[in-house]
N, C-alpha and C positions, 0 to 999 in steps of 0.2 A: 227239206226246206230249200226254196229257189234263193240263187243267187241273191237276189232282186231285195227277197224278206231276208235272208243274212245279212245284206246290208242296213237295210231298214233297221234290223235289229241290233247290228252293231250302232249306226249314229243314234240309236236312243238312249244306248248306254254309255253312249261316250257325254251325249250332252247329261244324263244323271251325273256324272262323274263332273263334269265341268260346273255343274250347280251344288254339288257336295266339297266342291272344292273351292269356289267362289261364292261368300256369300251376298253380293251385288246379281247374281245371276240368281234366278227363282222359274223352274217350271209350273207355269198353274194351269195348265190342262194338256193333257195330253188325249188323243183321242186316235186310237191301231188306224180303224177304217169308217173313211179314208184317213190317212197319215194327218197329222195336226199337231200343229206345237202351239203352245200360249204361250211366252216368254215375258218375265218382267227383269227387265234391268235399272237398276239403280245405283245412283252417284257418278253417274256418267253426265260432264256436263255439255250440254246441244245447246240449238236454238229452238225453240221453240216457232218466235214469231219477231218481225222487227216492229221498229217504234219509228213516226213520222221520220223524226229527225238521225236513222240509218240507225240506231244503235241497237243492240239484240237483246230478246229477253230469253232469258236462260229456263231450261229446264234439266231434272236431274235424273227423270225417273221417265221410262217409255217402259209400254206395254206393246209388243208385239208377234205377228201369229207367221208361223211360217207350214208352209201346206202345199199341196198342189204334186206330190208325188209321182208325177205318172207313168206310166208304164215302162216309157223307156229307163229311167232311174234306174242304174247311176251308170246307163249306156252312153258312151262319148257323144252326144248331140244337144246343141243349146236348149232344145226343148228338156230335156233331164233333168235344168234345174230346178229349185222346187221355186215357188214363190213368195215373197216376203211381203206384208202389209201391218203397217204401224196403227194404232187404234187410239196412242197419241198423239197428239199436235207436233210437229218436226216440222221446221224450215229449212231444208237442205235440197241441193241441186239433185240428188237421187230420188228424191220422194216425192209424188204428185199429191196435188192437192186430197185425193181419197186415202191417202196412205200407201196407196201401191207402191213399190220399190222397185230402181232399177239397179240389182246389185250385180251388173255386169261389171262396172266400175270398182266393186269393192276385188277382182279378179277372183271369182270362184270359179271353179270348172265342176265339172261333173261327180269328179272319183276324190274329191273333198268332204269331208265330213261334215255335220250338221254344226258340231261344235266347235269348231274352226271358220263358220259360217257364222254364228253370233260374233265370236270374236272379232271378225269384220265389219262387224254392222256395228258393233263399238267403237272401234276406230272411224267408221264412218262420219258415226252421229257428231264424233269431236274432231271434223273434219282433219283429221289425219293423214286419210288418202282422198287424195285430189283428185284423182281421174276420175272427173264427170263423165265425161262422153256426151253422147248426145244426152242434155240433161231433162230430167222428168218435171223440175219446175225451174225455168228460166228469169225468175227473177231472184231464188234463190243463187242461183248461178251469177245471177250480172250483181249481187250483196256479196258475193264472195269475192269478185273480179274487183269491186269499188276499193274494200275493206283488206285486201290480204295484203299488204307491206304492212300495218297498223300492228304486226306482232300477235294478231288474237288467236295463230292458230298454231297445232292443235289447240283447241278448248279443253280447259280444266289443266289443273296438274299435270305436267313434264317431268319425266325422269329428270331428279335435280334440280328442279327450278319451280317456284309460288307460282297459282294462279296468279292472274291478273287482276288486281282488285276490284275491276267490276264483272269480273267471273266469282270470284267467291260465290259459295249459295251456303245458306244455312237452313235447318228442313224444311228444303223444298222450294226456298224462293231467294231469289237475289236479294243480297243483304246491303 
């Protein structure tokens, strides 16, 4: 076995272990070759989309697929990463309008794990970490830029502390 599939092989098992250990994390497809993950998270709260008047409508649950292994995986060079695209609706400065992701932001490198890689894309969705960078949808960028002294972020639950009562969601939809 090459480097390459030991690695492969190890982050499959780490994300198994990360979904046997999380029940908000759910693998629903995995597919060897090419390399593919379906991901569903849930109770994590985002945006989904804003409302005229700037206020956000919350979502709890994303679906999304992360793929694109190629060759040089998991060789030190920016192309190594894999790709991430969300199949839910997300309103965040990493995410273009098709779902594409730009999780340069969320600071992955190469010799990081798959499951250390969702983990990131969690703290993303509840904007947690803020390095945009150059952002994938800019006007999720200038909603973040308007709204961030307002206290909304992270979104959902903090160590210690209640949502925010117009974060609450109850299944599946703001309450």
């Amino acid at each position: 076995m090459s480097v390459r599939d030991r690695r492969l092989e190890s982050d499959y098992q780490g994300l198994l272990r990360l979904c046997t250990f999380n029940k908000n994390i759910k693998l629903l497809d995995y597919i060897p070759k090419p390399r593919k993950y379906v991901i569903q998270i849930s109770n994590v709260v985002g945006v989904e989309s804003i409302n005229s008047d700037d206020s956000p409508n919350y979502r709890t649950q994303y679906t999304l697929e992360i793929s694109d292994f190629n060759l040089t995986y998991p060789e030190p060079v920016r192309e190594g990463i894999p790709t991430v695209h969300f199949k839910t609706p997300i309103f965040h400065p990493n995410v273009g309008s098709s779902g594409w992701t730009c999780i340069y932001g969320t600071n992955m490198t190469e010799n990081q794990p798959v499951n250390l890689l969702v983990l990131r894309l969690i703290a993303m969705i509840q904007y947690a970490n803020t390095d945009f960078g150059d952002p994938a949808n800019h006007s999720a960028k200038n909603w973040y830029d308007r709204n961030k002294q307002k206290g909304w972020f992270p979104l959902g639950k903090k160590a210690g502390d209640e949502p925010l009562e117009s974060q609450k969601v109850k299944w599946g939809k703001k309450t």
